[in-house]
C-alpha positions in Angstrom: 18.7 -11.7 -17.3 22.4 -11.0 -17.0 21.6 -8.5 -14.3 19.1 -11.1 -12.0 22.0 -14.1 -13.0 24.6 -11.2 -11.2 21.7 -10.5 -7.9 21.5 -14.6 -7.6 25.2 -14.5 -7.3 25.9 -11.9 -4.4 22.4 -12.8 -2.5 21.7 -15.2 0.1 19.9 -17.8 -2.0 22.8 -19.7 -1.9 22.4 -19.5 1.4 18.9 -20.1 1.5 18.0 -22.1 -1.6 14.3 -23.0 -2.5 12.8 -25.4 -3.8 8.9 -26.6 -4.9 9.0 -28.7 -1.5 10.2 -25.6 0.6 9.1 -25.7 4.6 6.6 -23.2 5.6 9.5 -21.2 7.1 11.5 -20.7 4.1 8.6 -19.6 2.1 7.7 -17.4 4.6 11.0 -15.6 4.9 11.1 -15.0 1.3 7.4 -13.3 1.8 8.7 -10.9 4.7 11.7 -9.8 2.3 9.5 -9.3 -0.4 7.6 -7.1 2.2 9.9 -4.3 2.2 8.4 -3.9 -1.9 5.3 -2.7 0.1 7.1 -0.9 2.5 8.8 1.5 -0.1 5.7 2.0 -1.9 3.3 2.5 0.3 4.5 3.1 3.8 7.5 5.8 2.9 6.8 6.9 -0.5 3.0 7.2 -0.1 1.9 7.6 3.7 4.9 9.3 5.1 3.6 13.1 3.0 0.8 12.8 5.9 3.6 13.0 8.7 5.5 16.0 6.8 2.3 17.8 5.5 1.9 19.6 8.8 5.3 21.1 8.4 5.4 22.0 4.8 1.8 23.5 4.7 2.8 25.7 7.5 6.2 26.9 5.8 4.6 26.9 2.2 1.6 28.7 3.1 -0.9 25.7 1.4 -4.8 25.6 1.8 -6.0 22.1 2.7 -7.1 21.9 -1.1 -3.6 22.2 -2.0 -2.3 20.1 0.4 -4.8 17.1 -0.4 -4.2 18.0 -4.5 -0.9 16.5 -3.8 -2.3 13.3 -2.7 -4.7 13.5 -5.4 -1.6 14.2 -8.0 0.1 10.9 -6.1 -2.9 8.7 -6.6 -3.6 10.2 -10.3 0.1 8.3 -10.7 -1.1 5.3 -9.0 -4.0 5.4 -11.4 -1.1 5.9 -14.4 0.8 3.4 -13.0 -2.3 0.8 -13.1 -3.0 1.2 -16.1 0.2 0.7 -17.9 1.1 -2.5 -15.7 0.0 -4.8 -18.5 2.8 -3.7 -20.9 5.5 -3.3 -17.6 4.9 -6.9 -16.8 5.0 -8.0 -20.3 8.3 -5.7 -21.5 9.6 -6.2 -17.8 7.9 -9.0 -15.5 6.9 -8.6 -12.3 10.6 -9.5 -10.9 12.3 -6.7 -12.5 9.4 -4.5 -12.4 9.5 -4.2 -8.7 13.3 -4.0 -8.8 13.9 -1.6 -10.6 10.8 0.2 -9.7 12.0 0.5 -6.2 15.5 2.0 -6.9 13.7 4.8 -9.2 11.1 5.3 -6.2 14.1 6.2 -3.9 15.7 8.6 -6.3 12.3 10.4 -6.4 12.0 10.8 -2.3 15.1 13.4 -2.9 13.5 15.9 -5.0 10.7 17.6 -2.8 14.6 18.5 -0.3 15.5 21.0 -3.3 12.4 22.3 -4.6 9.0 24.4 -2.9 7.2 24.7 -6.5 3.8 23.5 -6.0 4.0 22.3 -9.6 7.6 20.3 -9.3 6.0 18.9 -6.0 2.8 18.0 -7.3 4.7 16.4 -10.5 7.0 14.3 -8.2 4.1 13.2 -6.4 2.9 11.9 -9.7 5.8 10.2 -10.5 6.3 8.4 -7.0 2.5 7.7 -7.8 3.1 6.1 -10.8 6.2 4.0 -9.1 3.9 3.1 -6.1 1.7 1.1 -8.2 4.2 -0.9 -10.6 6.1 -1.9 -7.5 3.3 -2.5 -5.1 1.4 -4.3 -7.7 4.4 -6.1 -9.2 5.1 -7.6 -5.3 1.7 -8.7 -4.7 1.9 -10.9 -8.2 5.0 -12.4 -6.5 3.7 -12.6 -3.1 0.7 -14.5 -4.8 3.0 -16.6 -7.1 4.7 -17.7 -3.7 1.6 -18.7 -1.8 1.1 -20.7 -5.0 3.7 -23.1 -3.1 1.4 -23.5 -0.6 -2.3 -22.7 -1.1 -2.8 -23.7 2.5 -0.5 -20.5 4.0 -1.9 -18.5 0.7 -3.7 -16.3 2.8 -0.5 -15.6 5.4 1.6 -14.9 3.0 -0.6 -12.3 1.7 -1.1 -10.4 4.5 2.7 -10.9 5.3 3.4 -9.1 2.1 1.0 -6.3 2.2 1.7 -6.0 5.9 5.1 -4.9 4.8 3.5 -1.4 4.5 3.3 -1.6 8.2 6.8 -1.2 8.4 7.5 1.6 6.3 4.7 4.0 8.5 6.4 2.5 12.0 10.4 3.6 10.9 8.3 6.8 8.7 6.9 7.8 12.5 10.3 7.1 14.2 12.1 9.4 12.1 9.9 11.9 10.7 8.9 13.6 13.9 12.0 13.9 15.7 13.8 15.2 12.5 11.2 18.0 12.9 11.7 18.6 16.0 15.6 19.5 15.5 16.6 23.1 15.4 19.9 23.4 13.9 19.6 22.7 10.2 20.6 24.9 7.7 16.9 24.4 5.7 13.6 23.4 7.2 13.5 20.3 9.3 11.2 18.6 6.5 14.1 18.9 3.9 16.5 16.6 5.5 13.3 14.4 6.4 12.5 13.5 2.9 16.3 13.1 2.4 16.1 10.5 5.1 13.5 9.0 3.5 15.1 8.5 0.3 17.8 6.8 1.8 15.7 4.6 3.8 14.1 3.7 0.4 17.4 3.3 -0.9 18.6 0.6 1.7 15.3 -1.3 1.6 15.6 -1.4 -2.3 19.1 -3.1 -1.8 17.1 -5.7 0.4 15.0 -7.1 -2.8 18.0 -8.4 -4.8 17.3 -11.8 -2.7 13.8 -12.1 -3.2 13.7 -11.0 -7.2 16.9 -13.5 -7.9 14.8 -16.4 -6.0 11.6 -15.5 -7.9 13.6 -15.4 -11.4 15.4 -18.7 -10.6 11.9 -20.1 -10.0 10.8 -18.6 -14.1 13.9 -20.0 -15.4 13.4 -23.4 -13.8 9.8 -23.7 -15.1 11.0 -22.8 -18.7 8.3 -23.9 -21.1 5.7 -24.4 -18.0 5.2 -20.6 -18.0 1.7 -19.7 -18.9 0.2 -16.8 -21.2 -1.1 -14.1 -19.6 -4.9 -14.1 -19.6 -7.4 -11.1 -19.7 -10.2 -10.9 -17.1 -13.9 -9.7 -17.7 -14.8 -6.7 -14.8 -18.6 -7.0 -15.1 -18.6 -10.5 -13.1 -16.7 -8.9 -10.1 -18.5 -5.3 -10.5 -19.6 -5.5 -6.8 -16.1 -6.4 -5.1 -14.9 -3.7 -7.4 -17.0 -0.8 -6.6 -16.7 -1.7 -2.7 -12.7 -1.6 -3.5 -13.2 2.2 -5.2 -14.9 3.3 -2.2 -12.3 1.9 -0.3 -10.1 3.8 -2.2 -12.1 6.9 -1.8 -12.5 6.7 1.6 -9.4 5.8 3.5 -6.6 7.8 1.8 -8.2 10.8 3.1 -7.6 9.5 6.7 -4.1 8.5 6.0 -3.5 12.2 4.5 -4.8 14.1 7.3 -5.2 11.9 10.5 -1.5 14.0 11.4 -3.0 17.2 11.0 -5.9 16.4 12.7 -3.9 15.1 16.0 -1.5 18.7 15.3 -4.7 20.9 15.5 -5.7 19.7 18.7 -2.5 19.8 20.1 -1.0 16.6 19.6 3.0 17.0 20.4 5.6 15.5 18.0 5.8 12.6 20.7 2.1 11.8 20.5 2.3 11.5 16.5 5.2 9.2 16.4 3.5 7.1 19.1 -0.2 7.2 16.9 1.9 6.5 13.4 3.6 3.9 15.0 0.8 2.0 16.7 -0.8 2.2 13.2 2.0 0.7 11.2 2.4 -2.0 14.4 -1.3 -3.1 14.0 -0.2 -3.0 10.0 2.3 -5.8 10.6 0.0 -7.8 13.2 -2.8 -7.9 10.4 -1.2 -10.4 8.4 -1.8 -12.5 11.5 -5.6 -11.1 12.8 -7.6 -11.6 9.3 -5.3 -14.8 7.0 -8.6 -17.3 8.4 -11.2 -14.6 6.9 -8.9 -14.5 4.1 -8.7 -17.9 3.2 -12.3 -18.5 4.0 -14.0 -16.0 1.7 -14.3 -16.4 -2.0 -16.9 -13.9 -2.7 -16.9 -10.2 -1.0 -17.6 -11.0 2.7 -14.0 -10.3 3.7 -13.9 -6.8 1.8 -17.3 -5.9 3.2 -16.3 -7.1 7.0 -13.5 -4.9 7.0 -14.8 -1.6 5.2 -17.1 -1.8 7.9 -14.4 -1.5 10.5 -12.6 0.8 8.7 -15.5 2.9 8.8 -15.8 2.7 12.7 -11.7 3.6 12.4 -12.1 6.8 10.2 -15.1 7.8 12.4 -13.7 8.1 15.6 -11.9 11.3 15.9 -14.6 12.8 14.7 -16.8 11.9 18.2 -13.8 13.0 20.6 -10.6 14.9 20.4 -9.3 12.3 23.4 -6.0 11.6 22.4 -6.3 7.8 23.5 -9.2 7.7 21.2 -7.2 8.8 18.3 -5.1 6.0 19.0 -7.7 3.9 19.3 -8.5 4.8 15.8 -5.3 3.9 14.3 -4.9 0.8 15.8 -7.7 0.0 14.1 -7.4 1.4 11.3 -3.7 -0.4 10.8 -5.1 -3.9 11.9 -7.7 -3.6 8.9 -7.0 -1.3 6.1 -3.5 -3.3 4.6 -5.9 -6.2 4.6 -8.7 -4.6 2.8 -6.0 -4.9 -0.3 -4.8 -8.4 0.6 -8.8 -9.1 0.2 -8.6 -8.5 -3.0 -5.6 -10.4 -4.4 -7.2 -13.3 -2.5 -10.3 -12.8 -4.2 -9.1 -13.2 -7.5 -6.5 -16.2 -6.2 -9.7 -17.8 -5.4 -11.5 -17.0 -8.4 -9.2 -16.7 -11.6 -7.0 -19.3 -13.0 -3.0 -18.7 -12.4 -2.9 -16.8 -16.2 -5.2 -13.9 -15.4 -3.9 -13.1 -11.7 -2.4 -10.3 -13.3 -5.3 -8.5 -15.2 -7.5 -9.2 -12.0 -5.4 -7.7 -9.7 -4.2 -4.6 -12.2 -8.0 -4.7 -12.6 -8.6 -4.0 -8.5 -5.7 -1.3 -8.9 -7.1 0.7 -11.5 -11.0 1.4 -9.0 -8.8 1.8 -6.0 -6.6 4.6 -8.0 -9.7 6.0 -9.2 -11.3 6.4 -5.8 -7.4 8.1 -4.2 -7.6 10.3 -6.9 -11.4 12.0 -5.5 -10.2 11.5 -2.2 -7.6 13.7 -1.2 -8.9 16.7 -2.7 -12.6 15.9 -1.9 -11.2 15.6 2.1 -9.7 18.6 1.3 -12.0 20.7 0.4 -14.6 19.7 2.5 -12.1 20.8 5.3 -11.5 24.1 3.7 -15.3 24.9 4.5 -17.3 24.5 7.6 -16.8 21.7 9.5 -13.1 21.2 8.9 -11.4 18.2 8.8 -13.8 16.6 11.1 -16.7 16.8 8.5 -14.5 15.2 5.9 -13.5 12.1 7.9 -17.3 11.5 8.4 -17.9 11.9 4.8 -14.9 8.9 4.7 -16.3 6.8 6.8 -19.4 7.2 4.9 -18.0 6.2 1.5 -16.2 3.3 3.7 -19.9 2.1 4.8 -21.3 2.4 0.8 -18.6 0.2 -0.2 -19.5 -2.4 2.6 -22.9 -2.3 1.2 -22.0 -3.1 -2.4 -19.0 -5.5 -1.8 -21.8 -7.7 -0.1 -23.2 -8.4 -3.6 -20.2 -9.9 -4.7 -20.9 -13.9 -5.1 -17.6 -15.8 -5.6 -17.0 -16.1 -10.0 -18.9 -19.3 -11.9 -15.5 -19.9 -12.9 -13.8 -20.1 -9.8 -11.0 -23.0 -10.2 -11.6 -25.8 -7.7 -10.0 -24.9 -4.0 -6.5 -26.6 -3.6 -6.3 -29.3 -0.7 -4.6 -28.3 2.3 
């Protein structure tokens, strides 16, 4: 506590101090600093290997299997780091968890710049995996703790959080590219890239100090009001989360080789910054396009809606290789898939008292880990063999489709605690 007391010092709560009866505004600033939790995790230290897999499967001589076994290793962390959240948050809480989490996470981004064994790469990407989850998961606790403040903007703040991730991908497709397009390193252009990338990570970690002593000023306020953490029984909500596994399984093989798709038919280094960047735009606007479908469903519609259009998203380039199309696709894609998550924590916000939020949404992680663990390499090899990558897009917008299909079962929970009043 020492160390929050010292953040709460040097940040701008003074500055900006909150309250219970905070405006709109204030509570939605703290949400968009949160964001950059999101941004580490997923947007740089996650989605950013599709923008330098290109360059280092080239240089390193990888198969496709290879390249999506890296993925695979990434989201076997993510899996790790689901499971294990239950002791972080009770040794750490969520505050420090995502702290901490993302300072480690940035250290990690500088190892695959000193070494090309697939095995040091592959366990780095289990680490990062691993680091991905506690911080992601541990900023979507806090994100839903602060739309506790005000049920009404619940939903916003939500997708403001996850929507975070949006801006990792836009300043990962600013940089990555034209650092590979240099010429007068000493290494390989994709050295120095994840070196940038670290210290990207590195500044936005700096940015959480504000957010995580607000948060832990809040804890220390309510004092004896803080609540036991609850367990959470899966078989009520085993349609929402099968539809989330599927999810799972079905978009991360889009986000690891939608680059290299665009570089085998040609794309140019400018044409991939411009498609990563639309994507993580529409990633920030989603926050904005789907809070009302948010707020509004308590069951599975909202998860089922939008694996449906992710499924459109991920089958697209594999109709055309029009260029505009492919940017089509990630539009889409970016307006839905950051949401597809957000679904989910506002599923069991509707649905499970304040104690359990925790198990519920570690719950929700541990499918979608599962289903990014077959993805990757199942994309992968499917492209190794006939068909290419082409074929194993179709096969992801086909899992994508299944999981519309079974989220549709899910009826909001018996136990659902009565909807707050605007």
């Amino acid at each position: 506590m020492d160390k929050l007391k010292l953040f709460t010092t040097l940040s701008p709560a003074y500055i900006f101090p909150l309250n219970h009866a905070d405006s709109d505004s204030k509570l939605l600033l703290l949400a968009a600093v949160l964001s950059v939790a999101a941004a580490i995790s997923l947007g740089v230290t996650r989605f950013a290997y599709g923008l330098l897999l290109p360059a280092m499967r080239e240089d390193l001589f990888w198969s496709y299997t290879l390249a999506g076994a890296m993925n695979t290793s990434n989201a076997l962390g993510y899996f790790v780091g689901a499971m294990v959240m239950g002791r972080v948050m009770a040794c750490w809480g969520p505050a420090r968890a995502v702290l901490w989490g993302a300072w480690f996470a940035a250290v990690l981004m500088v190892i695959p710049g000193f070494f090309v064994d697939p095995l040091v790469l592959v366990i780095q990407r289990l680490l990062a995996g691993v680091l991905s989850a506690v911080v992601f998961v541990s900023g979507g606790i806090l994100a839903a703790r602060i739309g506790s403040r005000q049920p009404a903007r619940a939903a916003l703040i939500l997708g403001l959080y996850y929507g975070g991730t949006g801006t990792g991908i836009v300043v990962s497709a600013l940089l990555v590219p034209w650092i590979l397009d240099q010429r007068l390193f000493m290494f390989a252009p994709w050295v120095y890239a994840w070196w940038a990338l670290a210290l990207v990570c590195a500044l936005m970690a700096a940015c959480l100090r504000w957010p995580v002593a607000v948060l832990a000023a809040w804890d220390s306020q309510a004092g004896s009001q803080a609540v036991v953490a609850q367990s959470v029984a899966w078989w009520p909500m085993r349609h929402a989360l099968l539809g989330y596994a599927l999810f799972g399984l079905g978009y991360i093989g889009y986000m690891t080789f939608a680059v290299a798709l665009l570089r085998e038919h040609g794309a140019s280094s400018h044409e991939v910054s411009w498609f990563y960047a639309v994507l993580g735009t529409m990633v920030m606007a989603s926050s904005r396009i789907w809070a009302g479908l948010l707020h509004t469903h308590r069951g599975g519609g909202a998860l089922a809606r939008l694996n449906v259009l992710l499924g459109l998203a991920v089958v697209l380039p594999t109709l055309t290789d029009n260029f505009m199309v492919f940017v089509g696709s990630g539009a889409l894609f970016g307006a839905v898939f950051l949401s597809i998550v957000a679904s989910t924590t506002a599923f069991v916000r509707h649905n499970l008292a304040a104690a359990a939020w925790t198990s519920g949404i570690a719950a929700f992680t541990v499918v979608f880990a599962i289903g990014q663990v077959v993805g990757p390499l199942a994309v992968g090899w499917i492209a190794d063999g006939q068909g290419g990558l082409v074929r194993g897009f179709f096969c992801s917008a086909l899992a994508l489709w299944a999981g519309a299909a079974v989220a549709c079962l899910q009826k909001p929970l018996a136990s659902a605690p009565v909807p707050p009043t605007a």
